[in-house]
PyMOL Python script that loads the backbone (N, CA, C, O; Angstrom):
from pymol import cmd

cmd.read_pdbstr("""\
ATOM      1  N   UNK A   1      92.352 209.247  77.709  1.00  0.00           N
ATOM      2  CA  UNK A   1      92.419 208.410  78.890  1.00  0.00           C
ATOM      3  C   UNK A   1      92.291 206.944  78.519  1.00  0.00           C
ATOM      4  O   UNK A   1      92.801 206.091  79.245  1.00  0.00           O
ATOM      5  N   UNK A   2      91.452 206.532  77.120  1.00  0.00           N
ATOM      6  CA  UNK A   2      91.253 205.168  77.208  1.00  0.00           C
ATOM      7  C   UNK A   2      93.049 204.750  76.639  1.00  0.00           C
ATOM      8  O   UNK A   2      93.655 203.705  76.873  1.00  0.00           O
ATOM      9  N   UNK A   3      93.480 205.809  75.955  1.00  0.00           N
ATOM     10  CA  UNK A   3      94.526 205.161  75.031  1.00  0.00           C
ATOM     11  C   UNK A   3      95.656 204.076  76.533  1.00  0.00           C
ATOM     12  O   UNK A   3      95.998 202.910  76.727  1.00  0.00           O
ATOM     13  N   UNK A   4      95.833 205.620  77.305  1.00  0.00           N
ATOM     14  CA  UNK A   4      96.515 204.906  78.484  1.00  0.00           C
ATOM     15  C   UNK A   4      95.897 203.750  78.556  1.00  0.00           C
ATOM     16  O   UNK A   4      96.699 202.883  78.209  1.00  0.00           O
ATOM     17  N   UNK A   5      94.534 203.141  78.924  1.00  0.00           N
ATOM     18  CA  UNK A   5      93.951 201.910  79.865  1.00  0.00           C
ATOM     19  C   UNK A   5      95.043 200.786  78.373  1.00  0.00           C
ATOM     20  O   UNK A   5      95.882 199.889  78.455  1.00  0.00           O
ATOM     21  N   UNK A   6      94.420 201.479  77.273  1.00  0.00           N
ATOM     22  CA  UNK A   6      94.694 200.204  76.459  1.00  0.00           C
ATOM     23  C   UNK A   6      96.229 200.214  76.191  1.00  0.00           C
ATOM     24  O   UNK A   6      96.386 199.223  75.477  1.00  0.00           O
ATOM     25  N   UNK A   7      97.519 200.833  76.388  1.00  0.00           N
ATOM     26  CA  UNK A   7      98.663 200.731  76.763  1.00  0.00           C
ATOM     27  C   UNK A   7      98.886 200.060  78.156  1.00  0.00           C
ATOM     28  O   UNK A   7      99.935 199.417  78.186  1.00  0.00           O
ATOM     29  N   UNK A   8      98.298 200.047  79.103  1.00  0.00           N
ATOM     30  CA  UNK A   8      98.554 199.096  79.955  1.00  0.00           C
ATOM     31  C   UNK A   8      97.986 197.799  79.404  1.00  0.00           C
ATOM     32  O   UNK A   8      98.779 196.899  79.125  1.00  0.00           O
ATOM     33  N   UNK A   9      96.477 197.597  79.195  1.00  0.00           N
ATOM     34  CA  UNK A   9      96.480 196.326  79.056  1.00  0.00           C
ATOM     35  C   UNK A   9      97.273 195.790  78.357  1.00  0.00           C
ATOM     36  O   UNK A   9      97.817 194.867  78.963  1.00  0.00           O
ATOM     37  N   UNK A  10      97.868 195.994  76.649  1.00  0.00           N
ATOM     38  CA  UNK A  10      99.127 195.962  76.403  1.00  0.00           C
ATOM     39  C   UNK A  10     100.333 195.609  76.620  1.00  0.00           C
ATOM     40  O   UNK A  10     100.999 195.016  75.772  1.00  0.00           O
ATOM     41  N   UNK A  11     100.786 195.939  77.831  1.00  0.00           N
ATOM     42  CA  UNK A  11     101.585 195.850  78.426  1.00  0.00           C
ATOM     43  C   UNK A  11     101.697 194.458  79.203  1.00  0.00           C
ATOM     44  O   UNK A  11     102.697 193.800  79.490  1.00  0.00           O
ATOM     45  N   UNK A  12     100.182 194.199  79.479  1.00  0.00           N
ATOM     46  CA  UNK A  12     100.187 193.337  80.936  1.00  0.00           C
ATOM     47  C   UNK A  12      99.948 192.008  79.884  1.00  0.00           C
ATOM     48  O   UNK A  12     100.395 190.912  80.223  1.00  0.00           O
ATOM     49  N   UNK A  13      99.170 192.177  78.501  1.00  0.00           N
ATOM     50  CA  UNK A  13      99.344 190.412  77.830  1.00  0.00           C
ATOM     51  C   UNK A  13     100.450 190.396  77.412  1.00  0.00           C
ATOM     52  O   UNK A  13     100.723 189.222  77.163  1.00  0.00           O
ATOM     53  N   UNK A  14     101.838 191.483  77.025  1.00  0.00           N
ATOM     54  CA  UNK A  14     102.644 190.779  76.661  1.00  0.00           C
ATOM     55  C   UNK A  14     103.833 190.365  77.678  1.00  0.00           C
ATOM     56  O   UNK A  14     104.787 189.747  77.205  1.00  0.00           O
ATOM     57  N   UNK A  15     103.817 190.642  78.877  1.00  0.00           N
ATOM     58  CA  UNK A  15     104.257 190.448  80.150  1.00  0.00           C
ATOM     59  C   UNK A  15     103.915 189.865  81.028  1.00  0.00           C
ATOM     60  O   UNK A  15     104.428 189.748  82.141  1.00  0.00           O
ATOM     61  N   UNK A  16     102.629 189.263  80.433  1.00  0.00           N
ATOM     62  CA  UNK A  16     102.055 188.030  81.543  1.00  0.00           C
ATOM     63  C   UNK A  16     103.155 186.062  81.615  1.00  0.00           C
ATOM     64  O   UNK A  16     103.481 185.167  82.396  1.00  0.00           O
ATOM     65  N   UNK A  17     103.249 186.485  80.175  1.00  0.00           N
ATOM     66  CA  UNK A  17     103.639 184.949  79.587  1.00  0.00           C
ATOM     67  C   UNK A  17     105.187 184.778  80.928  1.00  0.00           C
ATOM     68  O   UNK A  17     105.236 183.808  81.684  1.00  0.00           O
ATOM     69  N   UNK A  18     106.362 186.000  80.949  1.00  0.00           N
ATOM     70  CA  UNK A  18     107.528 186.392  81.545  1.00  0.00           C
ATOM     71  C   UNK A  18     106.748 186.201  83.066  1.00  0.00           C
ATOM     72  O   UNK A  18     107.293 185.480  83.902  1.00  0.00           O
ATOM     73  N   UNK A  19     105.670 186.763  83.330  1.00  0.00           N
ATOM     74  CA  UNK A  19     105.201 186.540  84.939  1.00  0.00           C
ATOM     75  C   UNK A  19     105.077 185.050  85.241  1.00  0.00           C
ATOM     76  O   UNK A  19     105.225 184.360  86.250  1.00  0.00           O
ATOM     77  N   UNK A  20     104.776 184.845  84.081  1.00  0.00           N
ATOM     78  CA  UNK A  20     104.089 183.034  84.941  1.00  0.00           C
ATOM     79  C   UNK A  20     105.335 182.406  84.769  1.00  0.00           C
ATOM     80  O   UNK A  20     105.322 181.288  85.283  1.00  0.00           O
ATOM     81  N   UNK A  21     106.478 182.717  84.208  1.00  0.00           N
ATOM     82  CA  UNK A  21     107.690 182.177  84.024  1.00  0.00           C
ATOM     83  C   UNK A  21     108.320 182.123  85.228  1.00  0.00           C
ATOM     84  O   UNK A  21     108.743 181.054  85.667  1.00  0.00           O
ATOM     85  N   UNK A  22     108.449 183.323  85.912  1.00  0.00           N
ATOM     86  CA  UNK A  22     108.988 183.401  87.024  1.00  0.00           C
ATOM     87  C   UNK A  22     108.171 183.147  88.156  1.00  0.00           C
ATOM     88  O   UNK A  22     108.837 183.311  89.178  1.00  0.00           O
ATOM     89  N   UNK A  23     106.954 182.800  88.403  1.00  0.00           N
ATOM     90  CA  UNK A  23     106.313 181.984  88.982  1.00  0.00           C
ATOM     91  C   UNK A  23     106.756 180.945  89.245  1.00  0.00           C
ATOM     92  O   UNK A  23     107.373 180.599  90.252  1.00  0.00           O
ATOM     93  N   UNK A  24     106.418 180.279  88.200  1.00  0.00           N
ATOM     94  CA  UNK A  24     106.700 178.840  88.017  1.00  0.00           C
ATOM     95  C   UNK A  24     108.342 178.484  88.640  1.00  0.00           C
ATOM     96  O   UNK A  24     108.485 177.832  89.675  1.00  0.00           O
ATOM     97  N   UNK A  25     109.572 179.043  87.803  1.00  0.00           N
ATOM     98  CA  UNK A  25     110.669 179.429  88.368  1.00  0.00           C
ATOM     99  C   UNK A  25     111.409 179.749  89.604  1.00  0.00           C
ATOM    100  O   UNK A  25     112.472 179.246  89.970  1.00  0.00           O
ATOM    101  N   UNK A  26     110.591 180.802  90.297  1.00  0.00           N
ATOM    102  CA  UNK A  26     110.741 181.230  91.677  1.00  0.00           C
ATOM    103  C   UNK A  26     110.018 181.062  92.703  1.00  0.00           C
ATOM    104  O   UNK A  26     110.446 181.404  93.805  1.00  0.00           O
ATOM    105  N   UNK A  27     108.551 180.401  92.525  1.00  0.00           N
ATOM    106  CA  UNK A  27     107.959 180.568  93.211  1.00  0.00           C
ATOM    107  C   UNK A  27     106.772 181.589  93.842  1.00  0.00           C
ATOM    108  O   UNK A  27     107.202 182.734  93.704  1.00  0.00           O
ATOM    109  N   UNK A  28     105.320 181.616  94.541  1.00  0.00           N
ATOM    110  CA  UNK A  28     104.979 182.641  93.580  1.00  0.00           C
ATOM    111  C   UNK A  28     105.293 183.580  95.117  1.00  0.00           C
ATOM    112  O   UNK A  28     105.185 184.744  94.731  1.00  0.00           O
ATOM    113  N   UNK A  29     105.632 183.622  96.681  1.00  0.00           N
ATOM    114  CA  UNK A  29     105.929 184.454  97.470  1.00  0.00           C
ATOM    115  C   UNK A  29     107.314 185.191  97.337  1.00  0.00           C
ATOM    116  O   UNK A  29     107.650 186.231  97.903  1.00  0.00           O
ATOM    117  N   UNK A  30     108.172 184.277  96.303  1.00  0.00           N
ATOM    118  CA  UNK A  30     109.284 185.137  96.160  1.00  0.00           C
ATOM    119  C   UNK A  30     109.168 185.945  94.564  1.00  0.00           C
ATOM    120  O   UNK A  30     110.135 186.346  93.917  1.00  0.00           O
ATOM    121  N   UNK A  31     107.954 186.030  94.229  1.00  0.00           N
ATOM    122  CA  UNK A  31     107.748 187.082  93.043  1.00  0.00           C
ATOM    123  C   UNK A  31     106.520 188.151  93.431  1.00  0.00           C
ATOM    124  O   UNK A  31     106.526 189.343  93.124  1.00  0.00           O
ATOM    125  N   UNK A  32     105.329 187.369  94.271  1.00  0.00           N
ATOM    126  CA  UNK A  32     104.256 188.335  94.526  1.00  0.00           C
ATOM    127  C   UNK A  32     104.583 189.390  95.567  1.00  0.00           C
ATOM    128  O   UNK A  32     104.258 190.576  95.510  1.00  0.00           O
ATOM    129  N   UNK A  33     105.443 188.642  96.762  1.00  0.00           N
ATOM    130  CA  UNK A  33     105.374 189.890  97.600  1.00  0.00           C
ATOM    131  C   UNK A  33     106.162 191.358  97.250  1.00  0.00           C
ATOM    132  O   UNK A  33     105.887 192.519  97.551  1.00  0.00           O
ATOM    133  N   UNK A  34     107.398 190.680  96.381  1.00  0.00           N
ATOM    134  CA  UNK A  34     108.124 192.528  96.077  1.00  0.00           C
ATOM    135  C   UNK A  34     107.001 193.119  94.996  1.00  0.00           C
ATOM    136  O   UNK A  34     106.661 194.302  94.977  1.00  0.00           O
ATOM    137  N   UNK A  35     106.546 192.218  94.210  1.00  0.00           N
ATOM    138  CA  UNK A  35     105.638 193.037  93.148  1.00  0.00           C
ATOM    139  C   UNK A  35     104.214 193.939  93.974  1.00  0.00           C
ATOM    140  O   UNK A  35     103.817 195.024  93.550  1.00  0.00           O
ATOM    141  N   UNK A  36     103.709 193.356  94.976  1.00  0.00           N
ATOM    142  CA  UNK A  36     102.743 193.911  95.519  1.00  0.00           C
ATOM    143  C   UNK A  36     103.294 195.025  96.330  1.00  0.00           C
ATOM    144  O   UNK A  36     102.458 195.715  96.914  1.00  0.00           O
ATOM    145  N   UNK A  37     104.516 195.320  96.470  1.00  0.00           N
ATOM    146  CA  UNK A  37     105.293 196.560  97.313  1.00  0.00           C
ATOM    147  C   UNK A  37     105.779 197.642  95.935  1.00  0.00           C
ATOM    148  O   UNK A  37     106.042 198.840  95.824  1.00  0.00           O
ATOM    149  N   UNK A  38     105.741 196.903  95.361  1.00  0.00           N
ATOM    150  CA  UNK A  38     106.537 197.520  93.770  1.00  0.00           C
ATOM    151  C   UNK A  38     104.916 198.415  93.636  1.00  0.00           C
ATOM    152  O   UNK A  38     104.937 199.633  93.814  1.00  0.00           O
ATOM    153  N   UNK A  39     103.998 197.933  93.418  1.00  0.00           N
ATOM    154  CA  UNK A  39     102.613 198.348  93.014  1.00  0.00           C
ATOM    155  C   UNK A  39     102.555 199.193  93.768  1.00  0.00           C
ATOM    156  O   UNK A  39     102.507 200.369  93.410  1.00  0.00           O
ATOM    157  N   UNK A  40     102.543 198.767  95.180  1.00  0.00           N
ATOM    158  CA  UNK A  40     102.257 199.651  96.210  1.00  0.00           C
ATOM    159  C   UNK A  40     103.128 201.512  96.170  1.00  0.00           C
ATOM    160  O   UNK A  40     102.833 202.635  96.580  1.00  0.00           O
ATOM    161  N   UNK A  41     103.895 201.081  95.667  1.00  0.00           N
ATOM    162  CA  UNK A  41     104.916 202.648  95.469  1.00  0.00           C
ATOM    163  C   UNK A  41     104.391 202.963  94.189  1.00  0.00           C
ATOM    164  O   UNK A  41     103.995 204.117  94.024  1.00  0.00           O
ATOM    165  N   UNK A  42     104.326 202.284  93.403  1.00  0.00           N
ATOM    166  CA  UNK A  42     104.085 203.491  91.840  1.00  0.00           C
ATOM    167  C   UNK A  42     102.598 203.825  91.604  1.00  0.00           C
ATOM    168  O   UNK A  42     102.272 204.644  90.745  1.00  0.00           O
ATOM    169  N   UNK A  43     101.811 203.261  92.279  1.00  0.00           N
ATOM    170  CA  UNK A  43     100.332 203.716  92.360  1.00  0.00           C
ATOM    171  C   UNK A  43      99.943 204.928  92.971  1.00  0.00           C
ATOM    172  O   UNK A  43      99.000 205.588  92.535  1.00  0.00           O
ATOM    173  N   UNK A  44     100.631 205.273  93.985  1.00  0.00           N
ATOM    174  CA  UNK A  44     100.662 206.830  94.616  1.00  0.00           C
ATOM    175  C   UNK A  44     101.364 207.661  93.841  1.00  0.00           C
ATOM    176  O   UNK A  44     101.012 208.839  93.782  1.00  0.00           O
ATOM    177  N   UNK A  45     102.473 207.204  93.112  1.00  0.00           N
ATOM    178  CA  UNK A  45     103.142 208.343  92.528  1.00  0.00           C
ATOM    179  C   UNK A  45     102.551 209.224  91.556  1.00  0.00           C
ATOM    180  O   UNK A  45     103.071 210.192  91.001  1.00  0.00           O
ATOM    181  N   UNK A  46     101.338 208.733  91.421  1.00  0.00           N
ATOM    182  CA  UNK A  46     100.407 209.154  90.042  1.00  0.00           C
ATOM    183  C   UNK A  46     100.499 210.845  90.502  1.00  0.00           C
ATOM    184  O   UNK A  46     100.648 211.745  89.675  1.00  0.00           O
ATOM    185  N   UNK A  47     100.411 211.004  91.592  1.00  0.00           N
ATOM    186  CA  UNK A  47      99.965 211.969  92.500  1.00  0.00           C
ATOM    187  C   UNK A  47     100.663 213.232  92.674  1.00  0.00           C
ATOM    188  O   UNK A  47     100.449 214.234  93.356  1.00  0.00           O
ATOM    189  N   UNK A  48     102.133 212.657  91.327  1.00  0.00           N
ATOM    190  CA  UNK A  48     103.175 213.132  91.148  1.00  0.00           C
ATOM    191  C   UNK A  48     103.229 213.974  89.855  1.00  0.00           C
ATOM    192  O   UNK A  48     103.823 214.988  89.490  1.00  0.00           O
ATOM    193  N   UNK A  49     102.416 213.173  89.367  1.00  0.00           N
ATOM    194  CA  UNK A  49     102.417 213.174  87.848  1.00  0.00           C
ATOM    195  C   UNK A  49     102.086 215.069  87.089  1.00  0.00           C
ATOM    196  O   UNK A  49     101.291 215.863  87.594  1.00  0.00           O
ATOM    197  N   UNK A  50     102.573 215.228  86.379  1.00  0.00           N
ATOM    198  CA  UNK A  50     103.333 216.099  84.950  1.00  0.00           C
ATOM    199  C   UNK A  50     101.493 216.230  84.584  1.00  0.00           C
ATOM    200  O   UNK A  50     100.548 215.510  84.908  1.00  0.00           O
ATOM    201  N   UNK A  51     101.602 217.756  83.611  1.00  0.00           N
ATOM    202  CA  UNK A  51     100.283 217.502  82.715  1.00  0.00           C
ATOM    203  C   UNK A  51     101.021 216.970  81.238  1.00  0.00           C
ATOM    204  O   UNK A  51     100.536 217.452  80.215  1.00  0.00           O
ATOM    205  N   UNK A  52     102.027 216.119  81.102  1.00  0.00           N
ATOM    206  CA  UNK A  52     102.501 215.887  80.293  1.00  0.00           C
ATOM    207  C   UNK A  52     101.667 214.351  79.908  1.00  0.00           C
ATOM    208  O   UNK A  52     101.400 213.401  80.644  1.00  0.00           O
ATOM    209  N   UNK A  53     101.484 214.506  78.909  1.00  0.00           N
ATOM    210  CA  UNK A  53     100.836 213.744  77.827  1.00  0.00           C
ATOM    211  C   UNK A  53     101.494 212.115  77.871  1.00  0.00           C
ATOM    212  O   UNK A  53     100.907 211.065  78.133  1.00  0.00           O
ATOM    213  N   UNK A  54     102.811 212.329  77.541  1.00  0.00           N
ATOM    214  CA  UNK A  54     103.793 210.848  77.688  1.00  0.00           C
ATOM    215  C   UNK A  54     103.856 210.796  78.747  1.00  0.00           C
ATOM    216  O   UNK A  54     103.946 209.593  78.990  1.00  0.00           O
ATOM    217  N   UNK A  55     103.884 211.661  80.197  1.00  0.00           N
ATOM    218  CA  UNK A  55     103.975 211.041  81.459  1.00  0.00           C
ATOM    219  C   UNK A  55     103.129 210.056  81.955  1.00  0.00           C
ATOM    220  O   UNK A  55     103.225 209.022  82.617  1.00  0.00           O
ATOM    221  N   UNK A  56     102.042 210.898  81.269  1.00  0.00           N
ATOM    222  CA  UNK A  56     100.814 209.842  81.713  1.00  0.00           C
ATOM    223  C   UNK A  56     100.601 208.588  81.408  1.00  0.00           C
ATOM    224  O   UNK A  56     100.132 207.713  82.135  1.00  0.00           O
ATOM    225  N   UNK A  57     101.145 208.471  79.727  1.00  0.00           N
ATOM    226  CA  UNK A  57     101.316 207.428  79.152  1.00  0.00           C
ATOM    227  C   UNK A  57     102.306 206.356  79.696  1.00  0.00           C
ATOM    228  O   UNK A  57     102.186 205.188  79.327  1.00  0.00           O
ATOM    229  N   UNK A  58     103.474 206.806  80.738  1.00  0.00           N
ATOM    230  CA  UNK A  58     104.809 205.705  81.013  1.00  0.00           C
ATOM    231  C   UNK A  58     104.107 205.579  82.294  1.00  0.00           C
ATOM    232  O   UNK A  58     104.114 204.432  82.742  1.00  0.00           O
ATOM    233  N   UNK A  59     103.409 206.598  83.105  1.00  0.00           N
ATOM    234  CA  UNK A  59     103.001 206.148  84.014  1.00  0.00           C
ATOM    235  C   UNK A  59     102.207 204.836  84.677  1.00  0.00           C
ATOM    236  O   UNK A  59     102.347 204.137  85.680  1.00  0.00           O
ATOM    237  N   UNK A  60     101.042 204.924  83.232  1.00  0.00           N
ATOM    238  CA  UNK A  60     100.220 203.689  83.300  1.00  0.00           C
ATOM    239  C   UNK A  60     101.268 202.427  82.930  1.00  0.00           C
ATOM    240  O   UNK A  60     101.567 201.417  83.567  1.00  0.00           O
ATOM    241  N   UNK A  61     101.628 202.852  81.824  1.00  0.00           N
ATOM    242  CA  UNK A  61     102.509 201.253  81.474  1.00  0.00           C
ATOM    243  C   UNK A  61     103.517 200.766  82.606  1.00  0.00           C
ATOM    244  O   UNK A  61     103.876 199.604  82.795  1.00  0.00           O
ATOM    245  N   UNK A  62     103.983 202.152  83.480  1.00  0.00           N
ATOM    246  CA  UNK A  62     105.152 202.040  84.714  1.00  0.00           C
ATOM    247  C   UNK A  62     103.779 200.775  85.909  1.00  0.00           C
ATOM    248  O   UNK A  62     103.882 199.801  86.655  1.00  0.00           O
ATOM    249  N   UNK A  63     102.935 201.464  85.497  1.00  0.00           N
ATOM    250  CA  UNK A  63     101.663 200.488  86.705  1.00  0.00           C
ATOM    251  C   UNK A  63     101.520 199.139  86.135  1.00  0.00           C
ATOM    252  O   UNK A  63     101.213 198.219  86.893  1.00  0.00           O
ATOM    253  N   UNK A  64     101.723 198.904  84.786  1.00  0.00           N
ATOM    254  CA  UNK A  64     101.520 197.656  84.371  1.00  0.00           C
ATOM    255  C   UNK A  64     102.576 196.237  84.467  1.00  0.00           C
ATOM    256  O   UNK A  64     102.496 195.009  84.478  1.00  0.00           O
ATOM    257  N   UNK A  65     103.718 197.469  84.535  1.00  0.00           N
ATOM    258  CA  UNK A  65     104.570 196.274  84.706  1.00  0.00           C
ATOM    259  C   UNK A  65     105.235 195.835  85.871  1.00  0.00           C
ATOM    260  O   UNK A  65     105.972 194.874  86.089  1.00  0.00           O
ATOM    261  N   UNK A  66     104.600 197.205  86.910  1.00  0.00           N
ATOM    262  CA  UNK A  66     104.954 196.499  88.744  1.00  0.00           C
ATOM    263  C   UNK A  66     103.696 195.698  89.209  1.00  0.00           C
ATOM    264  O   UNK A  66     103.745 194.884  90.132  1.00  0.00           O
ATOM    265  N   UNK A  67     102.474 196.013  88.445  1.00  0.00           N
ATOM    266  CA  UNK A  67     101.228 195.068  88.706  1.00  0.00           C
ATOM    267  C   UNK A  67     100.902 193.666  87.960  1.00  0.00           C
ATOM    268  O   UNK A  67      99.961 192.885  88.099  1.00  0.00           O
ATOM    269  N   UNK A  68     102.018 193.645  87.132  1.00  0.00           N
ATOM    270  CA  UNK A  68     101.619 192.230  86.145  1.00  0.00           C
ATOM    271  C   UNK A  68     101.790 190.949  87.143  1.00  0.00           C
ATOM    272  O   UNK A  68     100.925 190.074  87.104  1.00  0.00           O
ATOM    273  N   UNK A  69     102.688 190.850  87.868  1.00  0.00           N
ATOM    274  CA  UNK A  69     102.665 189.894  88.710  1.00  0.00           C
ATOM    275  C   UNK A  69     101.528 189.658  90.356  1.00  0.00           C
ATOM    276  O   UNK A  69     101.639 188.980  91.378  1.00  0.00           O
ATOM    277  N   UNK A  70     100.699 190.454  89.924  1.00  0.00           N
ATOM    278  CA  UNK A  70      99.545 190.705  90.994  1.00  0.00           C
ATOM    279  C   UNK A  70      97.911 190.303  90.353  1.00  0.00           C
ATOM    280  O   UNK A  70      96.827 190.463  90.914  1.00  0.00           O
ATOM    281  N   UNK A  71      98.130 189.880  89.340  1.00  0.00           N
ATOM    282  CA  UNK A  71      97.057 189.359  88.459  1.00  0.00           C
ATOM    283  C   UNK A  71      95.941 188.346  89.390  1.00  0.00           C
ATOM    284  O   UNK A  71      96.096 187.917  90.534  1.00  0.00           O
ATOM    285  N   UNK A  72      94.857 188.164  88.506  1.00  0.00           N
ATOM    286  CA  UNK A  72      94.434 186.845  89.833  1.00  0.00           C
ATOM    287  C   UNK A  72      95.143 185.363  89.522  1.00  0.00           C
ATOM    288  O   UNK A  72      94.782 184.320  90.068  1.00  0.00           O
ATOM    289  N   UNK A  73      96.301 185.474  88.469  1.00  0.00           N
ATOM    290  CA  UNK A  73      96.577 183.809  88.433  1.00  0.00           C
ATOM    291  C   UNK A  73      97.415 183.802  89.412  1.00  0.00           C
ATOM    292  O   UNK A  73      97.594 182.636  89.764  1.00  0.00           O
ATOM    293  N   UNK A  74      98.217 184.775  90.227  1.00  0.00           N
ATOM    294  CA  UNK A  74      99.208 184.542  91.122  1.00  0.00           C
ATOM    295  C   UNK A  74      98.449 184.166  92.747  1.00  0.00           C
ATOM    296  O   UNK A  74      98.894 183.478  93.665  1.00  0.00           O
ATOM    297  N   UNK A  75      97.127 184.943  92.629  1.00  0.00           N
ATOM    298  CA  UNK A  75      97.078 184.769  94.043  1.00  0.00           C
ATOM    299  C   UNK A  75      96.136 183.296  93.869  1.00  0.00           C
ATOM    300  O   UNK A  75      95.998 182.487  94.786  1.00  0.00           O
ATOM    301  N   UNK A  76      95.545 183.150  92.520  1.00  0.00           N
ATOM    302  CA  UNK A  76      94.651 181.777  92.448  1.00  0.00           C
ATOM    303  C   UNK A  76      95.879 180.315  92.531  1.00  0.00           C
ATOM    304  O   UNK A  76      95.451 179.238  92.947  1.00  0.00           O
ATOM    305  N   UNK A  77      97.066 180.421  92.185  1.00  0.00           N
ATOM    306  CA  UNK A  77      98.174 179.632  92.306  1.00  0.00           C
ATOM    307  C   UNK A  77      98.851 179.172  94.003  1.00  0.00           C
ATOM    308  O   UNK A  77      99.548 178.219  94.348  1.00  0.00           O
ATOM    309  N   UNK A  78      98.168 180.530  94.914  1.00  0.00           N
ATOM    310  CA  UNK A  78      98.308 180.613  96.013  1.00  0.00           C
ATOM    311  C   UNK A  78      97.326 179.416  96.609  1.00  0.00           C
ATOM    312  O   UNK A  78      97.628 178.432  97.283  1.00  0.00           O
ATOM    313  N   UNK A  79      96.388 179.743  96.247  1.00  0.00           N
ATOM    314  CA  UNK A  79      94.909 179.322  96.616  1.00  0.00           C
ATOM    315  C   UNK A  79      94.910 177.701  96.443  1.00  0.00           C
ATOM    316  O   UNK A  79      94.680 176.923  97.369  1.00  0.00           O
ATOM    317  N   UNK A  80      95.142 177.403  95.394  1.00  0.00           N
ATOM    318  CA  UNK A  80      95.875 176.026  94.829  1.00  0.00           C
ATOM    319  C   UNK A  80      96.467 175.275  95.577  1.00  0.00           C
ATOM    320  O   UNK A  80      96.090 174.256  96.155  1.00  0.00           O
ATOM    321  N   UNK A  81      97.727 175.964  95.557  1.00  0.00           N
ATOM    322  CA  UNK A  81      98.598 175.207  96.577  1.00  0.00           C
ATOM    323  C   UNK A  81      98.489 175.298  98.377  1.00  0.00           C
ATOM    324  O   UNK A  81      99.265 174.821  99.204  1.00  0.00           O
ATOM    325  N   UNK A  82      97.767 175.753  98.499  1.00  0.00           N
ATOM    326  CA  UNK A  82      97.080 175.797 100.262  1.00  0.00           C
ATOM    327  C   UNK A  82      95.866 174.699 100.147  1.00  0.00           C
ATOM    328  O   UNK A  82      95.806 174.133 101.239  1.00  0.00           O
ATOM    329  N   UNK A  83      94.964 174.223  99.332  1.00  0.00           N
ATOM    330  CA  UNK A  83      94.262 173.380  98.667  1.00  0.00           C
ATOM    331  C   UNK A  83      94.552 172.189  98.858  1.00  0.00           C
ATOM    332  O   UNK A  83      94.127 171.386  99.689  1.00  0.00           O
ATOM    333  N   UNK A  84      95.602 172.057  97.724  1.00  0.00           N
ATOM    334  CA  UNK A  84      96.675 170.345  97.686  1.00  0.00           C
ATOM    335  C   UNK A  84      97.341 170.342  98.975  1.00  0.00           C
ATOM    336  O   UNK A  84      97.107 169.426  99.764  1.00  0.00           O
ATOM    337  N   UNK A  85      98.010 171.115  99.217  1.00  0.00           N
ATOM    338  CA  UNK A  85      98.897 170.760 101.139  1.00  0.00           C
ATOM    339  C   UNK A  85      97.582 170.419 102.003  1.00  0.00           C
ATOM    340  O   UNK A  85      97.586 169.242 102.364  1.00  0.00           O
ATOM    341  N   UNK A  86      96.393 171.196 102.450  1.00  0.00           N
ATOM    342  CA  UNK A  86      95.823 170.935 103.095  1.00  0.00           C
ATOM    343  C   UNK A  86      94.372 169.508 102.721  1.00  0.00           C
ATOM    344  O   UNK A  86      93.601 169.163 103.615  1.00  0.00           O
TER     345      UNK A  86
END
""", "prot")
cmd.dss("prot")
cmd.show_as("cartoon", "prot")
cmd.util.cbc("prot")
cmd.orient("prot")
C-alpha cells in the first residue's frame, strides 16, 4: 500500500512543474474547475477496482494526475488574487 502512496507522490512532483504552467497560462478557473470534476470521477472509481496488483498501482497514479491541479498552490493563487482585486 505504501508503494502506491509513493507512486502517486511521484507522480504529483513531477507534474506539478506542467500544473503551474498551465496555471499561469490558462488561468487557474479554467484549469481547477475540470480538474476538481476530473478528481471527482476517478476517486469513486476505486470502488471499481480489480484485486489486481497494477490496477491498484495505475489507479493511484490515475488519482495523481486528475488531482495534481487541486494542490493547495491552486486554490492559495485563488486566495491571492481575491486579496489584490479586493
Amino acid at each position: 500500500m505504501s508503494f502506491a502512496l509513493t507512486l502517486m507522490s511521484i507522480t504529483i512532483i513531477f507534474l506539478s512543474p506542467l500544473a503551474g504552467s498551465l496555471l499561469d497560462r490558462y488561468g487557474v478557473r479554467h484549469i481547477l474547475i475540470p480538474s476538481i470534476l476530473c478528481f471527482g470521477l476517478v476517486f469513486p472509481s476505486l470502488s471499481l477496482m480489480t484485486d489486481s496488483l497494477l490496477h491498484y498501482y495505475a489507479m493511484y497514479m490515475l488519482i495523481a494526475l486528475a488531482g495534481v491541479c487541486t494542490t493547495p498552490a491552486s486554490y492559495s493563487r485563488v486566495i491571492v488574487a481575491w486579496f489584490n482585486h479586493h
